[in-house]
N, C-alpha and C positions, 0 to 999 in steps of 0.2 A: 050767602052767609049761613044760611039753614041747611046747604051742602054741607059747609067746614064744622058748622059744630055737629053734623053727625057724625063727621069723619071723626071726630077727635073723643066722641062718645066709644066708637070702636076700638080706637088706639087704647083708649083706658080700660074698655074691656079682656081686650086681648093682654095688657100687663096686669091688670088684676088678676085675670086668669092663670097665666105664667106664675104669678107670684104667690097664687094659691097651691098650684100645682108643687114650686119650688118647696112651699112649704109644707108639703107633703109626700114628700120622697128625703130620702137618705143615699147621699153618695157613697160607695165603698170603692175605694181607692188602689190600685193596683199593690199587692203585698196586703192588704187588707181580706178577711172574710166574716161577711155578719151573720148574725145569727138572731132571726126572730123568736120572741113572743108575744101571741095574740092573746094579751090581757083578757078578752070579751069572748074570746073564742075557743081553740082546742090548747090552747096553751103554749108550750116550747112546740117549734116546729124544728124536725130533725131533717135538716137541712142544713148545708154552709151554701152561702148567698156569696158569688163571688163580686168581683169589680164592677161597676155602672152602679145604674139609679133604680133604687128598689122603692115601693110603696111604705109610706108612716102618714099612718092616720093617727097621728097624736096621740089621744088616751088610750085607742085602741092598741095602739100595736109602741111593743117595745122591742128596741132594737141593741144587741151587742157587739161590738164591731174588736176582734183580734187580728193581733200583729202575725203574719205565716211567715217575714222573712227569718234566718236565722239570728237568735237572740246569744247572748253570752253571759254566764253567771260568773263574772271574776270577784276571786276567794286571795285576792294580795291586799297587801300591809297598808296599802293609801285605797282602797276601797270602803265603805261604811260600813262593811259587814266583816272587812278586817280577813287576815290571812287565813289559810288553815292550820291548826295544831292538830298535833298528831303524837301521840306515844311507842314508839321503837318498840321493841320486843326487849330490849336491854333496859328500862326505865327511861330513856331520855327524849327531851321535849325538843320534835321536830318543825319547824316552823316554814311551812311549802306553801310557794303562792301558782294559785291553779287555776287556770280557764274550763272553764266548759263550757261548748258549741253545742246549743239547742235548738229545733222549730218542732211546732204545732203538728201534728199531721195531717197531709191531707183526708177533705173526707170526714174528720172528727171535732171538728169546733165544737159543735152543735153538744155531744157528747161532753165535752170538757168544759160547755158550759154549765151543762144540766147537772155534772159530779162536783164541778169546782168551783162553781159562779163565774160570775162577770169581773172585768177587769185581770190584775195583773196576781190574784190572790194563786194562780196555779204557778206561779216563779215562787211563791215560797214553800209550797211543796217539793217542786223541781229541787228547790238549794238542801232541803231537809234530806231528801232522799240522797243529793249528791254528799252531803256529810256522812252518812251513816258509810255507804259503800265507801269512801277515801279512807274513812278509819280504819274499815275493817278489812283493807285489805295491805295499804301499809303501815299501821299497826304492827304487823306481822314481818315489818323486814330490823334487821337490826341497824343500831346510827351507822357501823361501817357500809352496809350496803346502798346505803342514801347515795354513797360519795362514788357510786358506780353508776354513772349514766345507762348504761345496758340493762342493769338490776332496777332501774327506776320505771325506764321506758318496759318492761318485763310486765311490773306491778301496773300500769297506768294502763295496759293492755286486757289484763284482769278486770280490773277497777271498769274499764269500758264494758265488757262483756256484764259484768253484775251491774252496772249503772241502767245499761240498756233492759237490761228486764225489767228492772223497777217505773222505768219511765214508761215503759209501754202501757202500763197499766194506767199511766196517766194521758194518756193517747200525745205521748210527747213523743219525741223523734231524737237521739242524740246522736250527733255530728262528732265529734273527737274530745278528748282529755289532753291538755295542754298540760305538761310540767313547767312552769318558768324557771324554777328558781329553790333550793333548797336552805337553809339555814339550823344552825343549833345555838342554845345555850352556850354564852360567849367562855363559861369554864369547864361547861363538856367539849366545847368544839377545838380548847384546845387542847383537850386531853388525850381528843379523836387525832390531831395534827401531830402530838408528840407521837403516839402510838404508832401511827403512820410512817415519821419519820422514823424511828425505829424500826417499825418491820424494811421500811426501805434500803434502812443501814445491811441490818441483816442480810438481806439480799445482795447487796452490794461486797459483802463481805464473804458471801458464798461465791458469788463472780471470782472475786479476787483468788479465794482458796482453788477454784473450778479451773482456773485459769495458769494459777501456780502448777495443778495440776500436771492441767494440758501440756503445760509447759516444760515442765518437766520428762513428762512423757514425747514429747519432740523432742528432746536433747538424748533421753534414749535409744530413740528411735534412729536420730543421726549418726550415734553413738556407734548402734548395732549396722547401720548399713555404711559409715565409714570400713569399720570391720569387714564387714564381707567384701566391699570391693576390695580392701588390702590386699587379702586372701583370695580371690581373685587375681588380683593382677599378681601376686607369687604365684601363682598356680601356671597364670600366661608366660613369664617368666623362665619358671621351670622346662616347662613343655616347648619352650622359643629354644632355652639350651639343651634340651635333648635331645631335639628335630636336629641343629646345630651340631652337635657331636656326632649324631648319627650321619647328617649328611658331610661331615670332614672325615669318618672310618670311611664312609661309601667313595669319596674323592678321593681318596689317599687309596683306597684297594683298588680302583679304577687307576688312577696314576702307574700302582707299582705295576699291573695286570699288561697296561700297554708299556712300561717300559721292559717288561719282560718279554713281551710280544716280540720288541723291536732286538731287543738283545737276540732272541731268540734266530730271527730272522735275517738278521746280521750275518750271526753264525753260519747261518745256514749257507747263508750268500757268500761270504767268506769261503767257508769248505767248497760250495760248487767251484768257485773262482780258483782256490786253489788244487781242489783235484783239475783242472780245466785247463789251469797253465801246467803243472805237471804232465798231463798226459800231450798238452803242446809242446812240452819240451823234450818228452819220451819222441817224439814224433822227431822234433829238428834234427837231435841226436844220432836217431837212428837212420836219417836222409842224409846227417854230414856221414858218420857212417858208411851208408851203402857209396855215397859218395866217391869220400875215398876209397873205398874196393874197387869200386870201379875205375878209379884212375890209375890205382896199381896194376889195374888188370889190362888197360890200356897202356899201360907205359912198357909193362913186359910182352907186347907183340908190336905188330907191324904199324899202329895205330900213334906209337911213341914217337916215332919221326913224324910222321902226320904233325902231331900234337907239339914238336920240338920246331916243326916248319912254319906253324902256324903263329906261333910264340915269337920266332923270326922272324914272320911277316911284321907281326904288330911292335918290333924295338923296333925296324927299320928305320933312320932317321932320312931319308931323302928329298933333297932340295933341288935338284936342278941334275935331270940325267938323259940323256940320248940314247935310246931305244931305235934299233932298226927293224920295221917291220918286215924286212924280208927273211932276217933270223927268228924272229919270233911273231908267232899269232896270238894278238891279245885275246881273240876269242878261244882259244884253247885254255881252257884252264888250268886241265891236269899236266901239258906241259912247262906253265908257268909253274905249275904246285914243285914237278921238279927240278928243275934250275934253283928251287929255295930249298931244296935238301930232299923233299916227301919221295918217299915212295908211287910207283906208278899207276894207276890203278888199272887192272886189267878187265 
């Protein structure tokens, strides 16, 4: 029995313990960094105290704990602090709803406690600083240039550049400038809309004249090169009928050249064929000719009965005759020759 209640003297010592201890630390939570001061002691300690369990002795030591993730100071129309107004350079009241991405820096809590205090009192410097730079830099664009997205994001790139040096001096960090959203004055805006449409017509009406142009100048253009090819093809034309002419003189003096050839050769052939039979016929003439001299030369000698016998031989008409060969020898000629008239030959 006097085991158990020591035991349980223990057990409450050790949770008293705990409990004292519990109550004498301070958790800081990931995304969290604290920052002490020792009330009793040196005072701000420049330090940032990151995540886990740090020492709080109560009266002694005071603790401030800020937020490091990224914060957002939104400047639209359902926020408490309400959108941003802004003045154009033309007088008219611009009404822009604007995010801006902030954190702490690392490293300078401690600093931003010691310049700004404790709590959330450096968001309203952060949003002071962010109004001055937003005015002053679109401020400066006119209401047409709102309605250009390029011309905005242009400005907001500005606006970041001058945001970031003002916050660094508050050991703040900034992340980006969000444009959402632009709005006007519902009878500037649509004075900006008419204006707009107008310049739009304008343009449209320049297309249209640009185009009448063009257009024109195409009809020219086909105008001028129907033309040439016309002229062109007269030109092909012409040169198709002079090749033509020239090659019907060239065919035609070719034609007359060979039928002159042939004429020519004709003749030729002609004359040899007839000098050829003339001197054939000077030839037969002069053979009947010598011919006949010759027969009268033969007829006036001893050659005549020859030639008178012989003449006799070939009328002979005999058919059926008795030859005795004891009066005559067939193998003798010359005395056959004379029994039919001839002379003997000696």
């Amino acid at each position: 029995m006097k085991m158990l209640n020591g035991l349980s003297l223990v057990v409450l010592l050790v949770v008293a313990i705990l409990l004292g201890l519990r109550s004498c630390t301070l958790k800081v939570r990931p995304g969290e960094v604290g920052v002490l001061t020792e009330e009793w002691g040196q005072g701000l300690v420049e330090e940032d105290y990151g995540p886990g369990f740090h020492l709080d002795l109560g009266p002694l030591h005071s603790w401030a704990v800020f937020d490091t993730t990224v914060q957002s100071l939104s400047m639209v129309a359902k926020s408490p602090e309400g959108a941003l107004q802004v003045k154009s350079a033309d007088g008219a009241t611009v009404t822009m709803d604007i995010t801006i991405k902030f954190h702490i820096k690392q490293g300078e809590c401690w600093s931003l406690r010691k310049e700004l205090g404790t709590g959330d009192s450096y968001k309203t410097k952060v949003r002071n600083e962010s109004l001055d730079a937003l005015r002053d830099v679109f401020g400066g664009m006119t209401t047409e240039d709102f309605y250009i997205p390029e011309k905005r994001e242009e400005k907001a790139a500005l606006t970041k550049t001058a945001l970031s040096k003002r916050l660094d001096v508050l050991h703040v960090h900034l992340v980006d400038i969000l444009v959402r959203d632009v709005s006007f004055e519902e009878s500037y805006e649509q004075r900006i809309k008419e204006g707009a449409v107008a310049t739009q017509q304008a343009e449209v009406n320049a297309a249209l004249r640009n185009a009448a142009f063009y257009r024109g100048e195409t009809q020219k253009v086909e105008a001028e090169s129907t033309a040439k090819v016309t002229v062109i093809n007269q030109g092909l034309e012409k040169t198709r009928r002079e090749l033509t002419s020239d090659n019907e003189v060239k065919i035609a003096k070719i034609q007359a050249d060979s039928e002159r050839y042939v004429i020519e050769q004709r003749a030729d052939a002609d004359l040899f064929a007839a000098e050829k039979e003339a001197t054939a016929l000077l030839l037969v003439k002069n053979a009947e000719a010598q011919a006949k001299e010759l027969l009268q030369t033969s007829l006036q000698g001893s050659g005549a009965k020859n030639l008178i016998a012989l003449e006799a031989a070939r009328n002979l008409q005999l058919t059926t005759f008795t030859l005795s060969t004891l009066d005559t020898d067939l193998l003798d000629i010359g005395k056959l020759a004379e029994k039919l008239g001839s002379l003997s030959v000696k």
